[in-house]
C-alpha positions in Angstrom: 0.0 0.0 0.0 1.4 3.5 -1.2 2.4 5.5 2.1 0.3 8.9 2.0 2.4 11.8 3.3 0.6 14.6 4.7 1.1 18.1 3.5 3.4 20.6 5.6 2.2 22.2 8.5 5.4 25.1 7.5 4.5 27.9 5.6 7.0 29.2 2.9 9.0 31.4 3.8 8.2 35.3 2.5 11.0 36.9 0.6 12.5 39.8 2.8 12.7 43.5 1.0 15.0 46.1 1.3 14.6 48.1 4.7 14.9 51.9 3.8 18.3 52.4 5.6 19.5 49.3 2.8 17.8 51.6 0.0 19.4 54.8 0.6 22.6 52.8 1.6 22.6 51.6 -2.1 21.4 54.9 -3.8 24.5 56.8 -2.3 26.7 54.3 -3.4 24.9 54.7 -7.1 25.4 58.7 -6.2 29.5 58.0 -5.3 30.3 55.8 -8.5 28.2 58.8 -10.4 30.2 61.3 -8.9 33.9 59.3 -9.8 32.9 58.6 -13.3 31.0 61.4 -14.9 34.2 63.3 -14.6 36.4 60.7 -16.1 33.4 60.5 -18.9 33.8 63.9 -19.3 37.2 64.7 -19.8 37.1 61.5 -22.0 34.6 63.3 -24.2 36.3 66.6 -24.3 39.4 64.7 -25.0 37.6 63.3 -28.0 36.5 66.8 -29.1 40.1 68.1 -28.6 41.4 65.6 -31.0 39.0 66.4 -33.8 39.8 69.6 -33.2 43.1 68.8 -33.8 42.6 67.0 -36.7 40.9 68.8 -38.3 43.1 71.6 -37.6 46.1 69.7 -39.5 43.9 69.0 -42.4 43.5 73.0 -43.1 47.3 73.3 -42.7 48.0 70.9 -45.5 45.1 73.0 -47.5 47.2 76.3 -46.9 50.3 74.8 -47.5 49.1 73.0 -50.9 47.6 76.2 -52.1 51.3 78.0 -51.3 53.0 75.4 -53.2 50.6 75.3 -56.1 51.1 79.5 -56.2 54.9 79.6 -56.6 55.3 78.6 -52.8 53.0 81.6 -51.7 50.4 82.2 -49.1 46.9 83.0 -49.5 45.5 86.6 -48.1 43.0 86.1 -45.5 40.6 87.6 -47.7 39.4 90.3 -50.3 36.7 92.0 -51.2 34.7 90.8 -53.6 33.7 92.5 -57.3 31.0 90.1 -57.4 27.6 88.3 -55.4 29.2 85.0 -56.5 32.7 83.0 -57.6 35.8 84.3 -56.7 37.1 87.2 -58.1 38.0 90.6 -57.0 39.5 93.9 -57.8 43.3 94.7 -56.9 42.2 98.4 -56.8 39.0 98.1 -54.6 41.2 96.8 -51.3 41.6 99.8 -49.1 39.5 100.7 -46.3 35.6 99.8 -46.4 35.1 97.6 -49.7 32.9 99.9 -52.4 30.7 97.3 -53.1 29.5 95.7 -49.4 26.7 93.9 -51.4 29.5 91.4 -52.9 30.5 89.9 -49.1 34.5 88.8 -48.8 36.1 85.9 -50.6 37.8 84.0 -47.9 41.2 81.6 -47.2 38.6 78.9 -47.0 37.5 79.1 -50.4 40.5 79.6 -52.1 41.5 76.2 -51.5 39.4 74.4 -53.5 38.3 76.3 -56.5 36.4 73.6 -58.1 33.7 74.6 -55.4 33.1 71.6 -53.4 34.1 72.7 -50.7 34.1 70.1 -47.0 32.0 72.6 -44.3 32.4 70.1 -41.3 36.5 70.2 -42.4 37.0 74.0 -40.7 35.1 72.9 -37.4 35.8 72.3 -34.0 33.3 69.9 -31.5 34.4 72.0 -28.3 32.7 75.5 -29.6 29.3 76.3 -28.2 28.5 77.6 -31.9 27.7 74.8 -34.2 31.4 74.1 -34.3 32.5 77.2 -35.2 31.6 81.1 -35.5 29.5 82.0 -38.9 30.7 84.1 -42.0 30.1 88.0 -41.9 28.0 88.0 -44.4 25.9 85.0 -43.4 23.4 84.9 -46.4 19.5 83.8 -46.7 19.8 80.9 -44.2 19.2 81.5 -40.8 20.8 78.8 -38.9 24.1 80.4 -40.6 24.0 83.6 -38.6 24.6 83.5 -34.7 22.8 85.1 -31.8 22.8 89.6 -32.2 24.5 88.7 -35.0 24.4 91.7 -38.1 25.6 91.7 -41.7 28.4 94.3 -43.2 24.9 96.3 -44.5 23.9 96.3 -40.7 20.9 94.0 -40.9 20.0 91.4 -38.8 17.7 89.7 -40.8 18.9 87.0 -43.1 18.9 87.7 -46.8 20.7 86.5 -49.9 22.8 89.2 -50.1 25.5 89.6 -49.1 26.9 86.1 -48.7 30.6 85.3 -48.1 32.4 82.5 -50.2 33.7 81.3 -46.9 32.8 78.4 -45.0 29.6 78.2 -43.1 30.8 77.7 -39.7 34.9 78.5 -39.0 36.6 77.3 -35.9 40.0 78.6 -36.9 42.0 81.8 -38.0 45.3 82.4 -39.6 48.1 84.4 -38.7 48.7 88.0 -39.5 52.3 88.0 -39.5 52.2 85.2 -42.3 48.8 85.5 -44.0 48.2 88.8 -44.7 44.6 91.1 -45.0 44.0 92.3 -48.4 45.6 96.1 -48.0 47.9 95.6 -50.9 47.8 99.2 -52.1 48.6 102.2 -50.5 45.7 103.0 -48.5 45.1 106.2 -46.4 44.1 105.1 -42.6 47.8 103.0 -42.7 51.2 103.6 -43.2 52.0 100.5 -44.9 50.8 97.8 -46.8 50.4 94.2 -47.1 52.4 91.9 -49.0 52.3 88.0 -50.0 54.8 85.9 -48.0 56.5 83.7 -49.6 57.1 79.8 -47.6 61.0 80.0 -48.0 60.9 83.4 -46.3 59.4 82.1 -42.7 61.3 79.0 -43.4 64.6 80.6 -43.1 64.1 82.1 -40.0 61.7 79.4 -37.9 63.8 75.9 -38.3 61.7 75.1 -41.2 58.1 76.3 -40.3 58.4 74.0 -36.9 58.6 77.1 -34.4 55.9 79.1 -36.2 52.3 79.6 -35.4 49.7 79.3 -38.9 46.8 78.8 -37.5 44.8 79.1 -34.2 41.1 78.2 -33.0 39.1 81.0 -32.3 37.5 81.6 -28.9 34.3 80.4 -28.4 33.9 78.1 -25.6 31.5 75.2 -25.0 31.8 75.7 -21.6 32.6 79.1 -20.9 29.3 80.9 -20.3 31.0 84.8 -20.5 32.4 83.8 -23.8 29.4 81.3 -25.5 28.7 83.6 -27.9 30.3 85.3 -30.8 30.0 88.8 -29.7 33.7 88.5 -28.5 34.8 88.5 -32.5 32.1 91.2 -33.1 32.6 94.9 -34.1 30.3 98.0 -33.7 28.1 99.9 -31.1 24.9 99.2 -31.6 23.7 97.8 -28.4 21.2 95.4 -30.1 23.5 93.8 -32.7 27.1 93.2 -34.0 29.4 92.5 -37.1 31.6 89.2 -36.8 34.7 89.7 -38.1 35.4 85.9 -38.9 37.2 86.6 -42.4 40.1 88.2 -40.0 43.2 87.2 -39.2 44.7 87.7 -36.1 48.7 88.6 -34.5 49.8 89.0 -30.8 52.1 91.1 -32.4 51.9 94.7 -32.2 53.3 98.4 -33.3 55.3 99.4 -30.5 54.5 103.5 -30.9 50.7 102.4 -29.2 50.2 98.7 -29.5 48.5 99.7 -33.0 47.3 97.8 -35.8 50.6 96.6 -37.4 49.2 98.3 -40.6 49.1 101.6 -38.6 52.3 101.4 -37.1 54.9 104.5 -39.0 58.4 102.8 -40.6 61.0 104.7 -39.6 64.2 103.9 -40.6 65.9 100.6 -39.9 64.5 100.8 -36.2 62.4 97.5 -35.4 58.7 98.9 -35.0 56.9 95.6 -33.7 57.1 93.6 -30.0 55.0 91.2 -28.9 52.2 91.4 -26.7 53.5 91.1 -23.5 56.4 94.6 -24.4 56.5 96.6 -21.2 54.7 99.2 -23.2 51.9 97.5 -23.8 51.7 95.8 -20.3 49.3 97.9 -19.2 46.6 97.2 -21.4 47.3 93.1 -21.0 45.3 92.0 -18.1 42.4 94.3 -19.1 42.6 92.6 -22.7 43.8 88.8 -22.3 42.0 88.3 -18.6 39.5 85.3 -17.9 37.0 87.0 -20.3 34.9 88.0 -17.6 32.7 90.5 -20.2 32.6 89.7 -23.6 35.5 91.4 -25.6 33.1 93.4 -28.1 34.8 95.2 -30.5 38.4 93.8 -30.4 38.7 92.9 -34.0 38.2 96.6 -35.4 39.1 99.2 -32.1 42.1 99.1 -32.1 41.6 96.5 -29.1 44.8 93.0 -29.0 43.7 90.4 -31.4 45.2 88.0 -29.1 42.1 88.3 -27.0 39.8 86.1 -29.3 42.7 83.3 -29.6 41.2 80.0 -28.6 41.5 79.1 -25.5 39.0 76.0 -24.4 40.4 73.0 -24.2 41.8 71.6 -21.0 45.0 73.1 -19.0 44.7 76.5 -17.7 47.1 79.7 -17.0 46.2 83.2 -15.6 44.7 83.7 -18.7 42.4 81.0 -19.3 42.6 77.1 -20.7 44.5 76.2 -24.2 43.8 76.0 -27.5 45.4 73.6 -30.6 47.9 76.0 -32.6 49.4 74.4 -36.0 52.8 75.1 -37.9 54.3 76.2 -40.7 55.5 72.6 -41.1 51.8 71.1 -40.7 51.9 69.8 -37.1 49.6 70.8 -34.4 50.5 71.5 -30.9 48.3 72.4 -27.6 49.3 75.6 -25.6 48.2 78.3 -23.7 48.1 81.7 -25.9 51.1 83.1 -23.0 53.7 80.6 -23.4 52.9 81.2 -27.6 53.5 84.8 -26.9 56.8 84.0 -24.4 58.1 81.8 -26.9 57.9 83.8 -29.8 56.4 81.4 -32.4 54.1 84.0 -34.2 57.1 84.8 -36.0 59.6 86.6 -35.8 58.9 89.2 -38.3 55.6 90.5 -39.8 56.3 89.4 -43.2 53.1 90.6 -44.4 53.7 94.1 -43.9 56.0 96.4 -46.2 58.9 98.4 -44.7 61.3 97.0 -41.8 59.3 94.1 -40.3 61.5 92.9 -37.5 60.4 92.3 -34.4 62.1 93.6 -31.2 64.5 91.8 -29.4 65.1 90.9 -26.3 61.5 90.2 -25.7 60.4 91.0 -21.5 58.8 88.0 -19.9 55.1 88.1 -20.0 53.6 89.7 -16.2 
């Protein structure tokens, strides 16, 4: 006979939960390992950003530097002033002062380089600016998601329109240097007292170790993270409270006239008597802090008052001096370095000459420390 076995008095056993000292207990230990990695996450991503930054940085150098070779080993000028709405031509005589014809918009470095008009727009951009990856073109055009925030056009209208419209990238997150790549005052113009002239490679070659100890290009300095800079009213021009010019098609020099810290167009030859320093020249000291600070207030104006130029040099990437974090800088011989706009200045490797200007061009020596 089959033994019958009587079901268990024993009730199962309930499963026990978490008391509420276990859950928060648990949660701040979630909250710690949040805490340690988000950091780490960060700085990977920025990391990331810096090196297309880079990259792409090094890819507009060997632009520049095919363009030079292809033109009898010559630089580009930054820009010109157009004679038409479209292509790329322009008028040797129509390069002084204001252009005559402000309809026409600039034709930029960026476009000369590929001429068969197919030109790479995410190539001349940076994933560490808070502007699309770059700052927009003077004359922005009929678009509106090319113009940036209080941003006005060369006719001073902020409302987007097909003229004028640069040939210039959309969105730019770099800028040349003066010294090397010159504006487009070739003629004798009245408001300077000299002019611009091509540079030819062999020229900065000779006196930088082959291009490897001078600056070509820079970023420009709009920060992703950087809430007094986020904007592009730091490359702007202009008064008017309620809108501004970006200068974009500029380019830009620590370098300075020593009479005032001038314009290095403005700045009188006289003789065989080295008219340039750099920035940090005790004459000039005075104005440094006030110009190349933290960027507390947005530097307005700086491109056209007279204002350092070295103020809008990029400066967002990690590491950080008195004067802000770094920014990628790339050479004459096509290689990119990360620095801080100071030790650039200290150094010396904007050059040291303004071979884009007429006249004596040296820069002085010795040069005083930076304060």
């Amino acid at each position: 006979m089959a033994r019958m076995f009587a079901p268990s008095s024993t009730k199962p056993q309930q499963a026990r939960g978490f008391t509420l000292i276990e859950l928060l207990v648990v949660i701040a230990i979630i909250a710690l390992l949040i805490g340690i990695l988000l950091p780490s996450l960060g700085a990977a991503r920025e990391s990331g950003r810096q090196l297309k930054c880079s990259a792409n940085q090094r890819g507009v150098l060997q632009g520049i530097l095919s363009y030079a070779v292809t033109y009898q080993d010559t630089m580009p000028a930054s820009y010109y002033y157009s004679n038409t709405t479209t292509g790329l031509s322009y008028d040797a005589a129509d390069q002084c002062n204001t252009p005559q014809n402000p309809q026409n918009g600039y034709v930029h470095w960026s476009y000369f380089l590929f001429n068969d008009g197919n030109v790479p727009e995410d190539a001349f951009t940076c994933p560490s600016f808070s502007t699309n990856g770059g700052v927009a073109r003077t004359n922005p055009g009929a678009d509106s998601r090319d113009w940036d925030l209080g941003q006005q056009n060369d006719l001073g209208s902020e409302t987007p329109s097909d003229l004028p419209r640069d040939r210039q990238v959309k969105r730019i997150a770099f800028t040349l240097n003066e010294a090397i790549v010159p504006r487009n005052k070739f003629a004798a113009c009245a408001n300077y007292a000299r002019r611009n002239r091509y540079v030819r490679l062999a020229e900065v070659d000779a006196e930088s170790k082959g291009g490897s100890k001078t600056i070509l290009a820079a970023e420009w300095a709009i920060s992703r993270n950087n809430a007094a800079i986020s904007n592009a009213a730091s490359l702007g021009s202009g008064s008017n409270p309620s809108g501004f010019v970006i200068k974009s098609h500029r380019p830009v020099t620590p370098i300075v006239g020593l009479s005032a810290g001038i314009d290095i167009l403005e700045e009188a030859p006289l003789g065989n008597i080295a008219r340039y320093a750099y920035f940090s020249d005790e004459q000039v000291n005075a104005n440094w802090k006030q110009s190349m600070g933290k960027f507390t207030n947005n530097c307005q104006n700086t491109l056209d008052s007279g204002a350092f130029s070295a103020s809008v040099v990029g400066r967002h990437h990690k590491g950080q001096d008195d004067f802000g974090g770094s920014g990628n800088f790339g050479f004459m011989d096509g290689h990119v370095e990360n620095s801080t706009i100071a030790k650039t200045m200290t150094q010396r490797l904007w050059g040291e000459r303004v071979w884009s200007v007429t006249g004596d061009n040296r820069i002085r020596q010795p040069n005083p420390s930076t304060p």
